[in-house]
C-alpha positions in Angstrom: 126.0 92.0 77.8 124.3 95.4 77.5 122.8 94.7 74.6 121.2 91.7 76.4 120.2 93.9 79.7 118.3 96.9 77.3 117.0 94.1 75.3 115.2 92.7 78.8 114.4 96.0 79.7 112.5 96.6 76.5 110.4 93.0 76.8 109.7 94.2 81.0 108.2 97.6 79.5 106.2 95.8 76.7 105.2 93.3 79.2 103.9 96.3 81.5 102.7 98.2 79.1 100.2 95.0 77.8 99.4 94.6 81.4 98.2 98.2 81.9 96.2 98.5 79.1 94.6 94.8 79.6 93.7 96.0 83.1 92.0 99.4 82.1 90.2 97.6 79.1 88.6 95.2 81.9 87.8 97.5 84.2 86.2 100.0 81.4 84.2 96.7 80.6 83.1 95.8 83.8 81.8 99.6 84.4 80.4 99.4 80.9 78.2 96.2 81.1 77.6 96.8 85.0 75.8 100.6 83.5 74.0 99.3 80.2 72.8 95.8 82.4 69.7 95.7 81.0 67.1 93.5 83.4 65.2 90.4 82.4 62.1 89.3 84.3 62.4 87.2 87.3 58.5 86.7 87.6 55.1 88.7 87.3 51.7 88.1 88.9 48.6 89.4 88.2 45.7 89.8 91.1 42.0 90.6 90.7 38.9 89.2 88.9 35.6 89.6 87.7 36.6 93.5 88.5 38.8 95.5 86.7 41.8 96.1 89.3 44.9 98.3 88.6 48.0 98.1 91.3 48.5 102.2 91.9 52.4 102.4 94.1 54.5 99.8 95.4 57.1 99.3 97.5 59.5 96.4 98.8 58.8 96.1 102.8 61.1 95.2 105.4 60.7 91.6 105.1 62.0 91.4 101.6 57.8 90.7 100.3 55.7 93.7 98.6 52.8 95.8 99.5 50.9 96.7 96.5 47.9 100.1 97.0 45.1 98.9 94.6 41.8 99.8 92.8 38.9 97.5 92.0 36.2 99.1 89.7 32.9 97.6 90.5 30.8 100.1 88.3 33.0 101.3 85.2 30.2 103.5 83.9 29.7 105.5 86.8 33.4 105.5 87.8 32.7 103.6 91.7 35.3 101.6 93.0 37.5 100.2 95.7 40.5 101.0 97.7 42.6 97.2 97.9 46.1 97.1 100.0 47.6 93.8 98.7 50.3 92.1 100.5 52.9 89.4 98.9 55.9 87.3 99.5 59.3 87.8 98.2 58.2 86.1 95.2 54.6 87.9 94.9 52.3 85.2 95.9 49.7 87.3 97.9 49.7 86.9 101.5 46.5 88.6 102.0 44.3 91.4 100.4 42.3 93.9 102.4 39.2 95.8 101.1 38.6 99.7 102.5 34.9 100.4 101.9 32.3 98.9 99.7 29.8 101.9 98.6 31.5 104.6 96.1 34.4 106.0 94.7 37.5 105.4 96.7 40.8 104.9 95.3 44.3 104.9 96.7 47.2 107.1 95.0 50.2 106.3 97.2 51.6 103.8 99.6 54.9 103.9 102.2 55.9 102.1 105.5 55.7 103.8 108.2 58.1 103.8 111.0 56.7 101.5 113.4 56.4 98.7 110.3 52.5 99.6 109.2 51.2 101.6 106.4 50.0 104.9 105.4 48.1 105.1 102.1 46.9 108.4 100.5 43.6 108.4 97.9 40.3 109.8 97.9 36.9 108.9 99.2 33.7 110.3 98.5 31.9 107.9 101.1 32.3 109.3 104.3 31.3 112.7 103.2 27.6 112.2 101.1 29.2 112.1 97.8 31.8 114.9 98.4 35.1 114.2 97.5 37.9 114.5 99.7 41.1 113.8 100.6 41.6 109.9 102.1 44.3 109.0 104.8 44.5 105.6 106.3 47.0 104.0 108.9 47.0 99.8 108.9 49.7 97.8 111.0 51.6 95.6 109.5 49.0 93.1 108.6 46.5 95.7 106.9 44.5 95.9 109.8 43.0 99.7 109.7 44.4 101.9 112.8 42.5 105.0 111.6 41.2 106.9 108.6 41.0 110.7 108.0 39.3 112.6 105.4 40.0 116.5 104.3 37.5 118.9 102.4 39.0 122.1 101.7 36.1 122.5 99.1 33.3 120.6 97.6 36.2 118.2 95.8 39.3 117.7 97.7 41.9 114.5 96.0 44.5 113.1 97.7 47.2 112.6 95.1 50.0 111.5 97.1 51.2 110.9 100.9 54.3 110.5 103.0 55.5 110.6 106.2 57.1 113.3 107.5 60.4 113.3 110.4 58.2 114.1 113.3 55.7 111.4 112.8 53.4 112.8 110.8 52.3 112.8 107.6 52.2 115.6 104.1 49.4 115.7 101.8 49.3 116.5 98.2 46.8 117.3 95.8 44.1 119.8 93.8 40.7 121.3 95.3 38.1 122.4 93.7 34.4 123.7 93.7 32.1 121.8 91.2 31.8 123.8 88.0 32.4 127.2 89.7 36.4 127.2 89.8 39.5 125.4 88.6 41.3 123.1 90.6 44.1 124.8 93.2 47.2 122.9 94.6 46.7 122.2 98.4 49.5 120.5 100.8 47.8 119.7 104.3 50.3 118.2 107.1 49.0 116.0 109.7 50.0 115.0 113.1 51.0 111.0 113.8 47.6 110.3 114.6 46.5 111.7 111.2 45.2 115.3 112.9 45.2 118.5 110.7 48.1 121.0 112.0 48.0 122.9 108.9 46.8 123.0 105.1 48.4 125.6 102.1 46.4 126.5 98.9 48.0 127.5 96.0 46.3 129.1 93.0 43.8 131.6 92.1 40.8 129.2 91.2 40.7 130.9 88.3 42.9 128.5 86.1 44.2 125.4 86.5 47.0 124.3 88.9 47.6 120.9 90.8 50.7 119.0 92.8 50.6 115.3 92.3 53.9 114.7 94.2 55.5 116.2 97.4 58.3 115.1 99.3 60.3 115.9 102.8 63.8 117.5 102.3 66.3 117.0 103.8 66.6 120.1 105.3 62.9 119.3 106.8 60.6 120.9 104.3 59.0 120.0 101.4 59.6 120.1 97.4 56.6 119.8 95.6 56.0 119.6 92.0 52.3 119.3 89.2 51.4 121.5 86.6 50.7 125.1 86.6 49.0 127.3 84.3 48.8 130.2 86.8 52.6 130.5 86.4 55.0 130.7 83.5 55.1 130.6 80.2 51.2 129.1 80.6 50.2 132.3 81.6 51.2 133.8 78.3 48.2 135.5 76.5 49.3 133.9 73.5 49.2 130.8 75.1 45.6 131.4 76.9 44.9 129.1 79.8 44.5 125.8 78.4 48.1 124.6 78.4 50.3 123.9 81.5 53.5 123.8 82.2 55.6 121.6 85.3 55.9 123.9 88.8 58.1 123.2 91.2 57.9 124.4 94.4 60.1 124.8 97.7 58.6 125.0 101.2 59.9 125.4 105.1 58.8 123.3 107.4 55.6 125.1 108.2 54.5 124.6 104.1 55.6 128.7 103.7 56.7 129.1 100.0 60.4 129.6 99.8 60.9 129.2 95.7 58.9 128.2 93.1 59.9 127.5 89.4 58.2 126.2 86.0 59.9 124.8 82.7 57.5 124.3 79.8 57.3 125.7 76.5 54.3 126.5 73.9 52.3 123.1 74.9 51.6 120.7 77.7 54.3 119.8 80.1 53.1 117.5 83.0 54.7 115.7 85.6 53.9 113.2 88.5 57.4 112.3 90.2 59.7 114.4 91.8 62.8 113.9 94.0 65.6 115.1 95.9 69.1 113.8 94.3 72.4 113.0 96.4 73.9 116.8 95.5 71.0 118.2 97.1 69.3 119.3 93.6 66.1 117.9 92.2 65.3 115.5 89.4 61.3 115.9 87.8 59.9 113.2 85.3 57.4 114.1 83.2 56.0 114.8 79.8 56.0 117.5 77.3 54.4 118.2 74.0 54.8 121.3 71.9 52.0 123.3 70.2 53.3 121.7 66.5 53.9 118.2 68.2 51.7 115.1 67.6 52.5 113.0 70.5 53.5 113.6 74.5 57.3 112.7 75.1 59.2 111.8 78.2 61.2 114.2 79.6 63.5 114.5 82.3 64.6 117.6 84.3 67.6 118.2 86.5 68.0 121.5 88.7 70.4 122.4 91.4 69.2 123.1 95.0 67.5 126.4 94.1 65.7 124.8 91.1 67.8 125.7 88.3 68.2 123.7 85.5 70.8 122.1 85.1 70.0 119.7 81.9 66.9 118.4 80.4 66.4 115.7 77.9 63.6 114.7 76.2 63.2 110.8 74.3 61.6 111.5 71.6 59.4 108.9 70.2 56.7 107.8 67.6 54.1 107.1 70.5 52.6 109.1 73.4 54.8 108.5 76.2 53.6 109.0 79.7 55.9 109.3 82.5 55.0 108.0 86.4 57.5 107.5 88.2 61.8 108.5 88.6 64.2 107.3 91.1 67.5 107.9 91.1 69.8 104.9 91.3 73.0 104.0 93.2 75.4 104.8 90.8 74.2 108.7 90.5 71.8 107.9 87.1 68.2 107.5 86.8 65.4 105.6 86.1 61.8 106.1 85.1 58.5 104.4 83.9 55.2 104.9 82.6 53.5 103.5 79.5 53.7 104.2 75.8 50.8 103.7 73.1 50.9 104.0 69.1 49.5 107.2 68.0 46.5 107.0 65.7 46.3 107.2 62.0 44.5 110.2 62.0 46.9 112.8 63.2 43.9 115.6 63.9 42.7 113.4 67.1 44.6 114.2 69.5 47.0 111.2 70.2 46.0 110.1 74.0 41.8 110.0 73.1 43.1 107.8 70.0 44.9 104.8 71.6 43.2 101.9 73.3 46.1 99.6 74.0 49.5 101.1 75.7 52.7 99.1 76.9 54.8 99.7 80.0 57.7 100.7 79.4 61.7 101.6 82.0 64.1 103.9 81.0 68.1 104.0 82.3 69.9 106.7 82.3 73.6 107.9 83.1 73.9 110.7 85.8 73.7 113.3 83.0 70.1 112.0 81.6 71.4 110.3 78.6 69.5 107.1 77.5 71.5 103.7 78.3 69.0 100.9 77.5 64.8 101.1 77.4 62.6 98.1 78.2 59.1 97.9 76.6 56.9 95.3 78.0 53.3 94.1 77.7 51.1 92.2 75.6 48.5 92.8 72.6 46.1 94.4 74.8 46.0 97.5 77.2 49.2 97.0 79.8 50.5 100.3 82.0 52.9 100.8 84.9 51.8 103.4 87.0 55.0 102.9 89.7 58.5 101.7 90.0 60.4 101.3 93.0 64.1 99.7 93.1 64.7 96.5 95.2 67.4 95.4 98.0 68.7 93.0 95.2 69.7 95.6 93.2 66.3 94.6 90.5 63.0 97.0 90.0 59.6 96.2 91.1 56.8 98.1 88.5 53.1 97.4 88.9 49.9 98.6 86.9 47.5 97.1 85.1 47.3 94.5 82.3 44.4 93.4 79.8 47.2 90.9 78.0 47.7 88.7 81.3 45.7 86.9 84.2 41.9 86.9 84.1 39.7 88.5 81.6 39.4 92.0 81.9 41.9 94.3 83.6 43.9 93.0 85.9 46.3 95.0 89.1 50.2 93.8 87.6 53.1 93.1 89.5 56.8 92.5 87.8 60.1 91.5 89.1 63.3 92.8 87.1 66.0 91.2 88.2 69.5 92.6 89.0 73.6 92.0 89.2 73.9 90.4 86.2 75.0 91.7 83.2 74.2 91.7 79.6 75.2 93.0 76.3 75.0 96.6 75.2 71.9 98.4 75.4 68.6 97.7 73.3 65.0 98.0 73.7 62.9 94.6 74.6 59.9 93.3 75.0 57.7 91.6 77.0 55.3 89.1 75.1 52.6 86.8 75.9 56.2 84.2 76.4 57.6 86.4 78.6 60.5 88.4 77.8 61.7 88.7 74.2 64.7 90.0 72.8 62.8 91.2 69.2 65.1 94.4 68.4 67.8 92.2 69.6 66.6 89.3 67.2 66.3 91.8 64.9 69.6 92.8 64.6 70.7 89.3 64.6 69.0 88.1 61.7 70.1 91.3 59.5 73.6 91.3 60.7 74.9 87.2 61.6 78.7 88.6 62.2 77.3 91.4 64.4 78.0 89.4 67.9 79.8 91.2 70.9 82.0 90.3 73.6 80.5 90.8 77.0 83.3 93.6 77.7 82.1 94.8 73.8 86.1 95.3 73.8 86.1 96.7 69.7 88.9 95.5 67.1 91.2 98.2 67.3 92.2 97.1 70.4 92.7 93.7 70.1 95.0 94.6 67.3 96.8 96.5 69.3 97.6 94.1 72.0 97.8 91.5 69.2 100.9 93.9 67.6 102.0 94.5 71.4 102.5 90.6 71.6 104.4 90.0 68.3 106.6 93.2 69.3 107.2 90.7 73.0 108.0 88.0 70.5 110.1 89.4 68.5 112.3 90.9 71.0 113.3 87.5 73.0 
């Protein structure tokens, strides 16, 4: 009889034992494949013509469709083109397309709802002030209609590099301003009222070498982290450096744009950057790209500081291409993503790699919270195809736009692509997108060199099915 009882005992505790493990084997699965889900396309569209047309920022609006900030070049020698705001369904068939002036250079940088459901976009115009550049801001409602325009000189050549409204109703400015072939550019922010009215601008430089922000961005504690290149500050200022190489600034403001901190991270080489934001524990995560004296190509780099703009970690994906970085978000589960584009470095290793490539690929990265790669998409045809912006959707996807020479009508075209989410897929690899859509070549790859190399969707490994295979036989055994 006792013999019997320990001998059910023992069968209970296997039994529980199995069920634990088989329960934090799932589990680790589902968290697994949920992280490395790796996105297929649900759609693209291209948009222009006879122009060539590149889509500039993006966002999802209320209604679930897309608003697209454009530019159509109608005079590719002498640089003149067109600000375009393109609207779209849920599925990106354009709803309707609006054209802001018709005479010279004016290009959009950035675009974001505003509060009452219209649209701010930031760029720069050089025809409303006799071929002087300046800084372009312009308020649509919700159907593109314009509401007003502003433009800002702070010199003979003011660009707006990107816009965003602010909690009171306003809106921040930022950007570089210069005077034509006197000084280097100088990093201005410029706040506005709601009704696009100057309240107050900041330079910041010495016009003597270069410095520029190309993103800013309200805090939460109501001012402003900035970030853009530097070679005023840092280890760019180095004699032995001189004053051709920059390295990424970051910068803290009040409310009133007064300097609170500012903070650069570079070596010996060029270190850019284009997106900046403020993460869930307050700190800050910068995208960019870095390449050091020695170095051949630019790699993407990411860089996490705390609240006073420490660092915290960087990483850098190295890579056999120039890879440019232009946009980071951070994502729901604490990790990150970023895009940009990636082109084969020349033969020739003395040109320098970016004047040496004429046809570039787009190209997402996922990351875990700590920066660490989890899967990379490369898409794009056999001709020139860049994202310039990312933005993540209400479906839990990604919506990039650029420009493509592989798709749509001849020429360049503006690019919008749907990745969709909540499914999941095997363990990370890089992809491609190809003039069939999306193909799996590395995957292929792999496939065709190893035929037994197949996965579980939970990638549960060998040594523990044997083990719960061995915990079975010891359940068998004991009845």
């Amino acid at each position: 009889m006792e013999m019997a009882k320990m001998k059910c005992i023992k069968v209970k505790c296997i039994k529980h034992l199995i069920s634990t493990l088989c329960v934090a084997i799932i589990l680790t699965g589902i968290a697994a494949a949920e992280n490395g889900f790796m996105p297929r396309e649900q759609w693209n569209k291209t948009f222009g013509g006879a122009l060539d047309d590149s889509a500039i920022s993006v966002l999802q609006t209320s209604e679930g469709g897309y608003i697209i900030a454009a530019t159509a070049d109608f005079d590719t020698i002498r640089v003149k083109g067109n600000a375009v705001l393109i609207k779209t369904d849920p599925e990106g068939n354009v709803l309707w397309e609006k054209t802001f002036s018709k005479r010279h250079e004016d290009r959009f940088s950035t675009i974001q709802e505003t509060g009452d459901g219209g649209y701010i976009l930031t760029g720069t115009t050089d025809s409303l002030t006799d071929d002087k550049y300046s800084a372009w801001l312009v308020k649509t409602d919700s159907e593109g209609k314009e509401e007003w325009n502003r433009s800002f000189s702070l010199n003979t050549a003011t660009h707006g590099i990107f816009g965003q409204q602010t909690d009171d109703g306003g809106y921040i400015i930022s950007g570089c301003t210069y005077n034509y072939m006197i000084t280097n550019p100088n990093a201005f922010l410029l706040k506005t009222d709601p009704e696009g009215n100057e309240e107050w601008n900041r330079t910041l430089g010495n016009h003597i070498t270069y410095d520029g922000i190309h993103c800013v961005r309200q805090t939460v504690d109501g001012g402003y982290i900035a970030a853009g290149e530097t070679t005023t500050y840092g280890m760019a200022n180095k004699e032995v450096r001189g004053s051709n190489y920059e390295d990424i600034w970051l910068i803290k403001m009040d409310v009133e744009g007064n300097e609170e901190w500012n903070r650069t991270f570079g070596g010996e080489g060029y270190d850019w950057t284009n997106s900046v934001r403020q993460t869930a524990d307050g700190g800050y995560i910068i995208a960019g790209q870095k390449k050091d004296l020695e170095g051949i190509v630019f790699d993407a780099w990411l860089i996490k500081t705390d609240p006073e703009g420490t660092k915290e970690w960087d990483r850098v994906f190295e890579a056999e291409s120039d890879d440019y970085v232009r946009s980071v978000q951070q994502t729901p589960d604490g990790g990150y993503i970023f895009a940009g584009y990636t082109g084969e470095i020349s033969e020739d290793s003395t040109i320098k790699a970016s004047f040496a490539i004429d046809s570039y690929d787009g190209f997402l990265v996922r990351t875990d919270k700590d920066g660490n790669e989890i899967w990379k998409l490369t898409f794009g045809g056999e001709e020139d195809d860049r994202v310039n912006d990312l933005k993540l959707t209400s479906d839990g996807g990604y919506a990039v736009v650029g420009s493509t020479k592989s798709f749509g009508e001849k020429g360049k075209n503006a690019w919008l692509v749907k990745l969709e989410g909540n499914e999941v897929t095997d363990e990370a690899s890089e992809e491609k997108y190809g003039n069939k859509g999306l193909i799996e070549e590395e995957k292929e790859k792999e496939e065709e060199e190893n035929p037994e190399s197949e996965k579980s969707p939970l990638n549960i490994s060998i040594p523990v099915i044997s083990i719960l295979s061995a915990l079975f036989l010891m359940t068998r055994r004991t009845k």
